[in-house]
C-alpha positions as CSV (number, residue, x, y, z in Angstrom):
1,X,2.8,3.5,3.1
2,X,3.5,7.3,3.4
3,X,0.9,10.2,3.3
4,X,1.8,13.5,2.5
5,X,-1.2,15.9,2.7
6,X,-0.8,18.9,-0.3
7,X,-3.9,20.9,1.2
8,X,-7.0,20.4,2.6
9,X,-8.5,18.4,0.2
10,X,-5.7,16.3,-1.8
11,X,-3.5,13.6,-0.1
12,X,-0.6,11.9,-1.8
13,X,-0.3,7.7,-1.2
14,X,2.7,6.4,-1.5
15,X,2.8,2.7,-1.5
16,X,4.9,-0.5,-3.2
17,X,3.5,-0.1,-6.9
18,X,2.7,3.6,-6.7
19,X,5.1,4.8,-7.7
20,X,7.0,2.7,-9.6
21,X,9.8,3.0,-12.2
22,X,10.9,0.2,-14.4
23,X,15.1,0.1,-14.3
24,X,15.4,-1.1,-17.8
25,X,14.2,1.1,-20.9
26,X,12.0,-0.6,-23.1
27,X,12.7,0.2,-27.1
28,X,10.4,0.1,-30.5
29,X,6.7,0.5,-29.0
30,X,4.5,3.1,-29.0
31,X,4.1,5.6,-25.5
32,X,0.9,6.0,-23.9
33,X,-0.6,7.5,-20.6
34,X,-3.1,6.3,-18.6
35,X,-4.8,7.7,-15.7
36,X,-6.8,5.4,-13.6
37,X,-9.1,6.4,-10.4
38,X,-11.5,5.0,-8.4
39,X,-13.8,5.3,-5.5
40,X,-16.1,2.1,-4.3
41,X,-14.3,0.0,-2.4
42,X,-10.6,-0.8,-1.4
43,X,-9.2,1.3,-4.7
44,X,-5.5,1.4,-3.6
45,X,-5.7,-2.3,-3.5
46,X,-7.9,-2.5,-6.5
47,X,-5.0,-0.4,-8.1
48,X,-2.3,-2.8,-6.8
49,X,-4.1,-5.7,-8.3
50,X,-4.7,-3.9,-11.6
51,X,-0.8,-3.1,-12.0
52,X,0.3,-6.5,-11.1
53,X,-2.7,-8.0,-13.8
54,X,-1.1,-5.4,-16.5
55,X,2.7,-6.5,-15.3
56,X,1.7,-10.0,-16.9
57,X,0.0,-8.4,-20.1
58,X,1.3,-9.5,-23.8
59,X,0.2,-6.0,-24.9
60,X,2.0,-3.9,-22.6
61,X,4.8,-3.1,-20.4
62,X,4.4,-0.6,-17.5
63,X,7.6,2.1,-17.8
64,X,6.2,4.2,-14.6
65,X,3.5,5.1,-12.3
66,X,2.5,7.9,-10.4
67,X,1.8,8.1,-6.5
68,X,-1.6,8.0,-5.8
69,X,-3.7,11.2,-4.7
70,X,-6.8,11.2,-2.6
71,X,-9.2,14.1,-4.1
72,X,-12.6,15.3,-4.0
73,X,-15.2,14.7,-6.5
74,X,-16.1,16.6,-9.4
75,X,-19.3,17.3,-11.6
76,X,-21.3,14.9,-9.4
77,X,-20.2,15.7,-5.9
78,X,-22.9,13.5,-3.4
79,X,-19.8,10.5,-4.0
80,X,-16.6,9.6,-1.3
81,X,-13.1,10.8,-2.5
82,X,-11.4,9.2,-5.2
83,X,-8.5,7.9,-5.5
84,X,-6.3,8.4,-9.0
85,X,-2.5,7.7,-10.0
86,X,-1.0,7.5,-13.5
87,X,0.3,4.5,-15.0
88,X,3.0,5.1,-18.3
89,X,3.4,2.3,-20.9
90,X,4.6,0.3,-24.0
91,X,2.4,-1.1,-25.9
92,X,2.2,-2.6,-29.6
93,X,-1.9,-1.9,-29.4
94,X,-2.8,1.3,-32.0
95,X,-5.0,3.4,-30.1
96,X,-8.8,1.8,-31.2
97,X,-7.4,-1.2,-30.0
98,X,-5.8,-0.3,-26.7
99,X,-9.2,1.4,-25.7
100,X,-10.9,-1.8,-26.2
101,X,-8.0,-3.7,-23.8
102,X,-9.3,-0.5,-21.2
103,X,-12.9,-1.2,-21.4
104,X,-12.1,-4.6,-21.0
105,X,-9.6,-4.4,-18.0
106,X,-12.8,-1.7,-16.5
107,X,-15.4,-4.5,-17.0
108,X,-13.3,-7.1,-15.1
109,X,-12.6,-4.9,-12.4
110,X,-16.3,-4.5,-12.3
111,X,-16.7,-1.2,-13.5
112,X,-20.5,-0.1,-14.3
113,X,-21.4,2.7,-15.8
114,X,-24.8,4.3,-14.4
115,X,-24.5,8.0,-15.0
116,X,-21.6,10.7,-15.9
117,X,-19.2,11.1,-13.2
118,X,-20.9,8.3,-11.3
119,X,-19.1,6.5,-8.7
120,X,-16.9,3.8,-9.7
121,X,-15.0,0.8,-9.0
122,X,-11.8,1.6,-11.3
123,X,-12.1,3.8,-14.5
124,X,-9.4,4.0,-17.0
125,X,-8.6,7.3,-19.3
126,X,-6.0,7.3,-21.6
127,X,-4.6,10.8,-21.5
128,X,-1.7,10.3,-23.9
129,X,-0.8,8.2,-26.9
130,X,2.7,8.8,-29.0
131,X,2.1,12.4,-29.7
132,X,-1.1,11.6,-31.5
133,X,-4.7,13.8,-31.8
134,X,-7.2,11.5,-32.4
135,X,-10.8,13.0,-31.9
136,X,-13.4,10.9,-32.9
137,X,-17.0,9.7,-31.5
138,X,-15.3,6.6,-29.2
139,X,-11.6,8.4,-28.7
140,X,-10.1,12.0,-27.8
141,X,-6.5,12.4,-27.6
142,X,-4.6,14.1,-25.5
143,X,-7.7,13.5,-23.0
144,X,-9.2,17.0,-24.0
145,X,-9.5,17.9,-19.7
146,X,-6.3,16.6,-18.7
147,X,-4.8,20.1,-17.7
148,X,-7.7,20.9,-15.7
149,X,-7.9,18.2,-13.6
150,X,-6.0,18.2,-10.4
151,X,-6.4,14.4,-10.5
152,X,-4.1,13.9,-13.8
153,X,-2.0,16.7,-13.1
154,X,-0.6,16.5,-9.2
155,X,0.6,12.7,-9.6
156,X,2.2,13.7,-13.0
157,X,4.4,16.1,-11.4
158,X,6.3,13.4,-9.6
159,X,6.7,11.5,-12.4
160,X,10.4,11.5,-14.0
161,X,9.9,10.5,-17.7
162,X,10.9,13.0,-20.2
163,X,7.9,11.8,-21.7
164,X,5.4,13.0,-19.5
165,X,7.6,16.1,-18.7
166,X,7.2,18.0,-22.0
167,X,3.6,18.2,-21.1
168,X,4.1,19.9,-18.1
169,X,6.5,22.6,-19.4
């Protein structure tokens, strides 16, 4: 594993899985990004165990993923750092669909939701899918705080997808 310290209060991980890049391109399914974080517990474990549980998913393939970057807290701030990365897939899910896969994958890593911004075990945001805008009372795509958030936006920046790219430009 390999630290390297950005500022005072964000710290890049890098570690097997994180970050990752899958040698062979994967064709005919749709894009999506997902930002995953965490903050109870062992979460760069948690995170290794998550990708490796995903690897062996019918309904996606994992193209990329992000190093992993220590931050502070925001809205409620009483919490320990998190931790967040990016994770880039395939998948044949439509959108609905694939946020009900992410709930599901949150409630087996044993996710609970008490408050907003609460501490968590793993939490799962899909920032990106296709080149979609979806807003609805369950969905909002792109994310609608991605470019605001240090946590989505540092470990994007060393991702190499043209994909992801564009949004950064």
């Amino acid at each position: 594993m390999k630290l390297k310290n950005i500022n005072k209060d964000n710290t890049i991980y890098i570690q097997k899985l994180y970050p990752y890049r899958r040698k062979k391109e994967i064709k005919g399914k749709y894009k999506s990004l997902l930002g995953i974080g965490g903050n109870i517990g062992d979460v760069r474990r948690r995170f290794n165990h998550l990708f490796i549980y995903m690897q062996k998913s019918p309904f996606l393939t994992i193209i990329e993923t992000s190093p992993i970057l220590k931050n502070p807290p925001f809205g409620y701030l009483e919490q320990d750092d998190f931790y967040n990365s990016l994770i880039f897939i395939k998948t044949s899910l439509q959108p609905k669909a694939l946020l009900r896969y992410i709930l599901r994958l949150e409630k087996k890593f044993s996710r609970r939701r008490s408050f907003q911004d609460a501490p968590r075990t793993l939490d799962i945001d899909m920032i990106f899918y296709k080149d979609l805008t979806i807003k609805s009372k369950i969905l909002t795509i792109p994310h609608p705080f991605w470019k605001e958030r240090g946590s989505v936006t540092i470990p994007m920046s060393y991702m190499k997808s043209l994909y992801i790219k564009k949004y950064l430009s």
